[in-house]
C-alpha positions in Angstrom: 0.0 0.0 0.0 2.5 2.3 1.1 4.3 1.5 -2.4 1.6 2.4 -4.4 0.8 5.4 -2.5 4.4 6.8 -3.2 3.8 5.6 -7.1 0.4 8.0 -6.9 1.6 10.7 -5.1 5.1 10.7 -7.5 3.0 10.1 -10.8 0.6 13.0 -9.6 3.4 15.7 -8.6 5.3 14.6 -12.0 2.0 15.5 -14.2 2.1 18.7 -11.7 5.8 19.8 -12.8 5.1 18.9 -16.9 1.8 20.9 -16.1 3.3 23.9 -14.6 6.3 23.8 -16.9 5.0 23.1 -20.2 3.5 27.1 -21.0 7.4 27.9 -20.7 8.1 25.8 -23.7 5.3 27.3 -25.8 6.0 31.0 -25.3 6.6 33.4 -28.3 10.2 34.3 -27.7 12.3 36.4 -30.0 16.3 35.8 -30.2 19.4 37.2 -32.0 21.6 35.6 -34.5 24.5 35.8 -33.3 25.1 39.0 -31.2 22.4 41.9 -30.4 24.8 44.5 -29.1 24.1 47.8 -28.3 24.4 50.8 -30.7 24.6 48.3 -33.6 22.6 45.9 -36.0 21.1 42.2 -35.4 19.1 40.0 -37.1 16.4 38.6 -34.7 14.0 35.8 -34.7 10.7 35.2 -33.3 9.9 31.8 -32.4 5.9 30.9 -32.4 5.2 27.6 -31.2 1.6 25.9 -32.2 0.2 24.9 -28.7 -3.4 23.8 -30.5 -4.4 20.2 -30.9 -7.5 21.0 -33.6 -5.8 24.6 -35.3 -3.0 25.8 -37.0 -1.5 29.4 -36.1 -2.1 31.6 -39.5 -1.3 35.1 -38.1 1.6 36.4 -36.1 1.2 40.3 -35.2 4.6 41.7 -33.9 4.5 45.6 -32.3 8.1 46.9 -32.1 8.9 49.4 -28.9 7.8 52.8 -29.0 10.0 53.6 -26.1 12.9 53.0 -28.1 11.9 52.9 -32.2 14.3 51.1 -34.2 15.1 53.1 -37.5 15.5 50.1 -39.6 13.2 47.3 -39.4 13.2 44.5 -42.6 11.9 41.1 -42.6 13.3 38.3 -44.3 10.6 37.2 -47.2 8.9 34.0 -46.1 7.1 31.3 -48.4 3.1 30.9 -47.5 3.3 34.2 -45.8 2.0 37.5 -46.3 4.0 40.3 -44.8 2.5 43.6 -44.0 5.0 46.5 -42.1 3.2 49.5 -40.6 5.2 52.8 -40.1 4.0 55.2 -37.6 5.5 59.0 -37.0 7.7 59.5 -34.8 7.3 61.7 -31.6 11.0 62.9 -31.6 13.0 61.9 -34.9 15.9 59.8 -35.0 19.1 60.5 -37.0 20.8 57.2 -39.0 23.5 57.9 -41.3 23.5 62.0 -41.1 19.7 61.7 -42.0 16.5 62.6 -40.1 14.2 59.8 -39.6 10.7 60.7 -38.8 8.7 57.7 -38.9 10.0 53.9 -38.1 8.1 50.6 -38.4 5.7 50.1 -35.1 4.2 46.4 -36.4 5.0 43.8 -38.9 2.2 41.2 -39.4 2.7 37.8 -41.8 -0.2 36.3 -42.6 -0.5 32.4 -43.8 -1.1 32.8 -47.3 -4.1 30.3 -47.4 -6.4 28.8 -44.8 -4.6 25.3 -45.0 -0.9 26.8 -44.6 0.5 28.3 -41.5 2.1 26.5 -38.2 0.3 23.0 -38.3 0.1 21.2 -35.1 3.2 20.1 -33.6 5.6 22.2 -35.2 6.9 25.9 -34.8 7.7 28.6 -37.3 10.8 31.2 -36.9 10.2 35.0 -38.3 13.5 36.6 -39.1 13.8 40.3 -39.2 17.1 42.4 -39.6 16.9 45.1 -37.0 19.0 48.9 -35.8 20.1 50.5 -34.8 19.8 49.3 -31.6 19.6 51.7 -28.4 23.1 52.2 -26.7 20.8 53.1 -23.2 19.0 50.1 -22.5 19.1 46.7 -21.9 16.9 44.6 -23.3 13.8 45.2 -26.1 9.9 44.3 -25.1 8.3 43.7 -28.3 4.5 42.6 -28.0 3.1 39.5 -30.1 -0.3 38.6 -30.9 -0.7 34.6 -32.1 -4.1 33.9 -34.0 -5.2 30.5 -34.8 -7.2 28.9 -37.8 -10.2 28.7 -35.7 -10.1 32.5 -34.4 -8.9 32.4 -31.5 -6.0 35.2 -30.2 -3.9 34.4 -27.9 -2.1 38.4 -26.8 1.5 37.5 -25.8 1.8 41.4 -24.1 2.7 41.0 -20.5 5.3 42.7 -19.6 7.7 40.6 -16.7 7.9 42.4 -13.2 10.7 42.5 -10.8 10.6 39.7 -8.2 7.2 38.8 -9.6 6.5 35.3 -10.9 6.5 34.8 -14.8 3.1 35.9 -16.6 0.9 33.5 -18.5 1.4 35.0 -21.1 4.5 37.1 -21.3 5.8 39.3 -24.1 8.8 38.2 -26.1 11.9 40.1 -24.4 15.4 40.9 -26.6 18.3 41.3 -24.4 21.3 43.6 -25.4 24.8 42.8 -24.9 27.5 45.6 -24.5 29.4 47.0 -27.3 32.8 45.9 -27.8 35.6 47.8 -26.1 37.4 48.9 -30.0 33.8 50.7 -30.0 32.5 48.0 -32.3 28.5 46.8 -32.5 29.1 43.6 -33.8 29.2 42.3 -36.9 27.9 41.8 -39.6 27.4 38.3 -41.2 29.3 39.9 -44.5 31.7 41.2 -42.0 32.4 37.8 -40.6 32.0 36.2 -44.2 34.8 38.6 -45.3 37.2 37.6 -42.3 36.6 34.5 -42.5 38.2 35.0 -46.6 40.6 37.0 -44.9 42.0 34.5 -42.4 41.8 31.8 -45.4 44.0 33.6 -47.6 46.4 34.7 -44.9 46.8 30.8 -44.4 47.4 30.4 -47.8 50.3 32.5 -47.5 51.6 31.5 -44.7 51.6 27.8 -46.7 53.3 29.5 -49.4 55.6 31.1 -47.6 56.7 28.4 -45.4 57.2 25.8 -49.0 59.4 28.9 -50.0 61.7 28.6 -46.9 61.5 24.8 -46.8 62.3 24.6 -50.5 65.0 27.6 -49.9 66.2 25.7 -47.0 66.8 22.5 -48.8 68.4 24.1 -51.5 70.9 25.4 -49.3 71.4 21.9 -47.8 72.4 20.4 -51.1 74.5 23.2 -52.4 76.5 22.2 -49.0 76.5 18.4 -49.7 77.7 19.4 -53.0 80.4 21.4 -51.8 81.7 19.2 -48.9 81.8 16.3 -51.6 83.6 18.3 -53.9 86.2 19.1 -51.4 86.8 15.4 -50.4 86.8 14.7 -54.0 89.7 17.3 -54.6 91.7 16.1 -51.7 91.4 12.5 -52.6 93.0 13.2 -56.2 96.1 15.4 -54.4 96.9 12.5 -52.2 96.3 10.4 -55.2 99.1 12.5 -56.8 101.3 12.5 -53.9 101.3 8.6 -54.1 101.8 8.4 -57.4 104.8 10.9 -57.5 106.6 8.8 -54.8 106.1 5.4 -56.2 107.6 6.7 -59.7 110.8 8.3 -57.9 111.5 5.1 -55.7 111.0 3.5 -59.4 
């Protein structure tokens, strides 16, 4: 009795932790590629799980922060989705490359393209957009999502985590920010790291070339010695071949 009583209570507080646990697997989350470091430019992706047995997701509403607008905002073209981006004006205007910028994107929305595509059951979709530049004075990003399923229903992923609080239903996907690099460097670039990743492959090359140079140099040198040190044996053979030869014809 006492056996199957710690098999109930250990079955019941195990379906208690997958219960409790399982909405942090299912959130819409949004992560960097690489590095999101202040002051500079990221490419981001939010990450929508499909937590419906009978509907696939077919919308995905994302509101960028107002508190700190990004001036540059583009997603990365999806097939089976509709993209829409919605500008909005700017309260105070931001300046990107010398240039005034009074209005930045406040929402992009994809759409499934028909009724029967979207994020079936099961699976989950990523949404990449290239984003900047990002604010040197804060920390971290609160972008608000809205999920909507084939069969209508919204699910508002908008709750903002408190302090010491305990983790919201339904919280809103949160970017954090790294510091920018000490040379005064944002990150980089994947055609930054493409390029010095060429870089470091032809400095190799050289470095090959230059060290079959030396090693061909370096043996070069090595015969010319063998060559000399046998031609000095060779000439001192044939003087004491002479020597002997002029004695044996005087004692002769």
């Amino acid at each position: 009795m006492k056996a199957s009583r710690l098999a109930a209570t250990g079955a019941v507080a195990a379906t208690a932790v997958i219960v409790l646990s399982s909405p942090a697997f299912a959130h819409v989350s949004v992560q960097a590629e690489g590095t999101a470091a202040k002051g500079g430019y990221a490419v981001v992706d939010f990450k929508v799980p499909n937590e419906r047995d009978n509907a696939s997701t077919t919308k995905l509403e994302v509101n960028f922060p107002t508190d700190h607008p990004l001036a540059s905002v583009m997603p990365e073209p999806m097939p089976g989705w509709k993209i829409d981006v919605t500008k909005s004006k700017l309260a105070k205007p931001l300046e990107l490359h010398g240039e005034q910028i009074t209005e930045a994107v406040s929402k992009v929305t994809w759409t499934a393209a028909t009724k029967d595509s979207g994020i079936p059951t099961g699976y989950f979709e990523k949404f990449p957009v290239s984003i900047g530049a990002l604010p040197e004075n804060a920390d971290e990003l609160v972008f608000k999502a809205i999920q909507t399923y084939s069969n209508k229903e919204v699910v508002r992923w908008i709750e903002v985590q408190e302090d010491g609080a305990e983790e919201p239903e339904t919280p809103a996907p949160v970017l954090a920010l790294s510091a920018a690099s000490e040379d005064g460097h944002h990150g980089s670039t994947a055609a930054e790291e493409a390029d010095a990743k060429t870089e470091n492959a032809a400095a190799t090359t050289e470095n090959a070339a230059a060290t079959t140079e030396a090693d061909a140099g370096d043996s070069s040198d090595t015969t010319a010695r063998v060559l000399g040190v046998v031609g000095i044996v060779v000439g001192a053979l044939g003087v004491a071949y002479g020597v002997l030869a002029g004695r044996r014809r005087s004692d002769a």
